[in-house]
N, C-alpha and C positions, 0 to 999 in steps of 0.2 A: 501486532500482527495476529492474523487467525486463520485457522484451515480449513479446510470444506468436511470435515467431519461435523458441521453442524449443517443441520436442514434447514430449506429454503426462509423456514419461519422462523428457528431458531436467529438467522443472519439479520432479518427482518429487524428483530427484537432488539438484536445487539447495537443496530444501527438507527433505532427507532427515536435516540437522543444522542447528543455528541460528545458526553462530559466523559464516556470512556476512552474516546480516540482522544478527547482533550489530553486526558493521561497519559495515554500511552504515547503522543505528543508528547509531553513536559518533560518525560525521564532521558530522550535523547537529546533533548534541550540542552536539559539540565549534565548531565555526568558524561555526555560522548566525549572522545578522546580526541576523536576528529573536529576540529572546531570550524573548517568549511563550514558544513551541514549539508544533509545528506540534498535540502530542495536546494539549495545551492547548484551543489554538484549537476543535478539533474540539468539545468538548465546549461551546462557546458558541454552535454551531448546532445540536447535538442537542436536541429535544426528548423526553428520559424523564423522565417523570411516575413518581409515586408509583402500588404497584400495575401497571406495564406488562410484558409480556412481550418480550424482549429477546431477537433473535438478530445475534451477531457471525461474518463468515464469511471466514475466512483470516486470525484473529487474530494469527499470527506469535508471536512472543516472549511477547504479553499486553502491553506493554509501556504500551501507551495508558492502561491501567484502574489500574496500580500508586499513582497519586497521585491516582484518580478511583475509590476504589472503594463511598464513598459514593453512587454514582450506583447502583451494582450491585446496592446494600444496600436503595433504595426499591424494586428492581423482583421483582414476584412471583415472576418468574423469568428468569432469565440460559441461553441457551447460548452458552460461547463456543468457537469453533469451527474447526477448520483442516482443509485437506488433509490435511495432515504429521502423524502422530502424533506425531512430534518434538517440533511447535513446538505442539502441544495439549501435551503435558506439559511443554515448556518455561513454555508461559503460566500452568497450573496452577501450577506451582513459582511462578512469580516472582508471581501475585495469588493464589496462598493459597486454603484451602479455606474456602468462604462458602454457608450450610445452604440458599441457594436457586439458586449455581452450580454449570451444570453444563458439564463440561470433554468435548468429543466433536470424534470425526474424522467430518468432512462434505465431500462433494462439492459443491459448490453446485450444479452439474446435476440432482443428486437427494437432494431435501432432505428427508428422513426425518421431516415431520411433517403434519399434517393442515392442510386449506383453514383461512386467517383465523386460524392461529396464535396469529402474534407481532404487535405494534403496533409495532415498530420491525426493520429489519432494515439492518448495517453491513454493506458490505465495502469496506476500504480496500485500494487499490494493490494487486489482484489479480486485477480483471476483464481483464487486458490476459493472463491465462496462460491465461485458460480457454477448450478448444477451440471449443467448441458457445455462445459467447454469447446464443444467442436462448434455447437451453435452459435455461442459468442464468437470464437475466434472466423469461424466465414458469415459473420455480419461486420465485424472489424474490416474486414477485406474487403467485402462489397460497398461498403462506403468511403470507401482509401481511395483515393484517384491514383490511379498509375503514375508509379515512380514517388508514390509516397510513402511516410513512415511510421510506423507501428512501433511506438515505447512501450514498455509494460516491467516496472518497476517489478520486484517481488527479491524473496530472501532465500536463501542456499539452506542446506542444510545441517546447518554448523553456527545456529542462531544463537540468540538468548532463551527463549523456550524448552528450543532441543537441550540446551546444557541443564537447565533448573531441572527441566522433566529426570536428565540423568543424575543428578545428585539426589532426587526425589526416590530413585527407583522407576520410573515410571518410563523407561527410555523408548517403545511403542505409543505411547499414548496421544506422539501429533504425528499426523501422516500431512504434509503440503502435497499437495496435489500438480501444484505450477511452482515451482524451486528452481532456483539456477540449474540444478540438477536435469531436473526432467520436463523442463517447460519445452527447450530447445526441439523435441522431436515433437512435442504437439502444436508447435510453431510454423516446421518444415512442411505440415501439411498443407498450409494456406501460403509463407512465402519462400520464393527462391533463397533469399539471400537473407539470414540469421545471423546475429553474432551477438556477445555477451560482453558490457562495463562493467567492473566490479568496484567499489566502494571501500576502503580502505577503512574501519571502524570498529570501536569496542565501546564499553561501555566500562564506568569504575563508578559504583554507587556508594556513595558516603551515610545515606541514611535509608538503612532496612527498611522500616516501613511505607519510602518509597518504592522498592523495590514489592512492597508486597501490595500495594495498591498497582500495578502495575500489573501485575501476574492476575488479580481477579478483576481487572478490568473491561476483558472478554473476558465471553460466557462459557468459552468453550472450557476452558480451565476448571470453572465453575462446575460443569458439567461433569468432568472426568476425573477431578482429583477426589483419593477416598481418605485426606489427612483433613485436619481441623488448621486453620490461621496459626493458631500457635504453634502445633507443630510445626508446618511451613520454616515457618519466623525459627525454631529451634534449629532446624535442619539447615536453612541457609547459612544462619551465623557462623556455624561449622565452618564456613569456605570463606568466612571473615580476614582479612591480614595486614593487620597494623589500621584496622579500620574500616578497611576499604573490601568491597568485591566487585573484584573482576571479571568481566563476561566480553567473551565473542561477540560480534554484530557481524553475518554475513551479507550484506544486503548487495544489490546489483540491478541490473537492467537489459531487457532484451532490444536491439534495435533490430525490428525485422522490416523488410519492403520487398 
């Protein structure tokens, strides 16, 4: 996960190859506590019906649909969809070519189709990058057909970043912009009816130096911390126990319509 204290180009850069989200992937894979998984879970408060039009907006990798693409298969039509040309064809690669998806680079500020679209629109863990949130979130709505539903994955703030940033010293240094916290009232501007799933998870890392490719995996990290690797690596071991470090995972979901 990353926050909107990086510029438009800074975001661009991060997202300009997928081997960091691969990362940042693999660690919840690998050590979450919750063994659901969090794309799992997602798909037990989606409602796609059979026949629905479907947009996904900053898909990343695809990775969520790879063992869910049955869901793909009922809907009349699928876009799914990213910044990154990158990570559009990274998704296409890893969920395959399917005669009613279609694979496109979108903005969400300017979302390239007509009023009442789609009956569903996703975007997970990426409203926090985007500059203009009012304009993405009333381009979401303009393309939402009445009576339909707005997901938008994102993380509280009581994450794994916020905790490292506090053991770091460094407990200002990520502002989320779109958080469990305070997405809700930049929600309420565009729908009547908000409310919030929360995700039950933590994470317990058995080997540090996953944990530390993980941490410089976005930029934004890169950016703002004034320690060296090592120190990093010195300071976390600190919070090492019996081997192990344990970390919070806040993560959740807005369902607005």
């Amino acid at each position: 996960m990353g926050y909107s204290i990086n510029s438009t180009e800074k975001v661009k850069e991060q997202y300009s190859k997928t081997e960091g989200l691969s990362t940042r992937i693999s660690i919840h894979e690998k050590y979450s506590t919750n063994k659901m998984g969090i794309s799992n879970w997602n798909f037990t408060i989606y409602e796609i019906k059979e026949g629905m039009k479907v947009l996904e907006l900053g898909c990343g990798t695809g990775s969520m649909w790879i063992e869910h693409k049955d869901v793909l298969e009922r809907c009349s039509e699928a876009v799914i969809s990213d910044f990154s040309e990158a990570m559009t064809k990274k998704a296409e690669s890893n969920i395959g070519a399917l005669p009613n998806v279609k694979y496109q680079v979108i903005d969400i500020q300017d979302i390239p189709y007509e009023d009442g679209y789609f009956e569903v629109v996703i975007a997970n863990y990426m409203l926090y990058h985007v500059p203009d949130i009012d304009k993405a979130l009333s381009e979401v709505k303009r393309v939402l057909k009445s009576g339909g539903h707005f997901y938008a994955g994102t993380a509280g703030e009581n994450g794994i970043m916020e905790t490292i940033c506090r053991w770091l010293g460094m407990e200002n240094a990520y502002k989320n912009t779109f958080s469990l916290e305070n997405g809700g009232e930049k929600l309420s501007k565009y729908f009547s009816e908000v409310s919030i799933e929360r995700y039950i998870d933590s994470l317990e890392v058995k080997e540090l130096d996953d944990l530390i490719e993980y941490i410089y995996s976005g930029i934004t990290f890169k950016n703002i911390c004034p320690f060296s690797k090592e120190e990093i690596k010195k300071k976390l071991s600190e919070h090492m126990d019996n081997g192990v470090i344990k970390l919070p995972k806040d993560p959740g979901m807005f369902v607005a319509a």
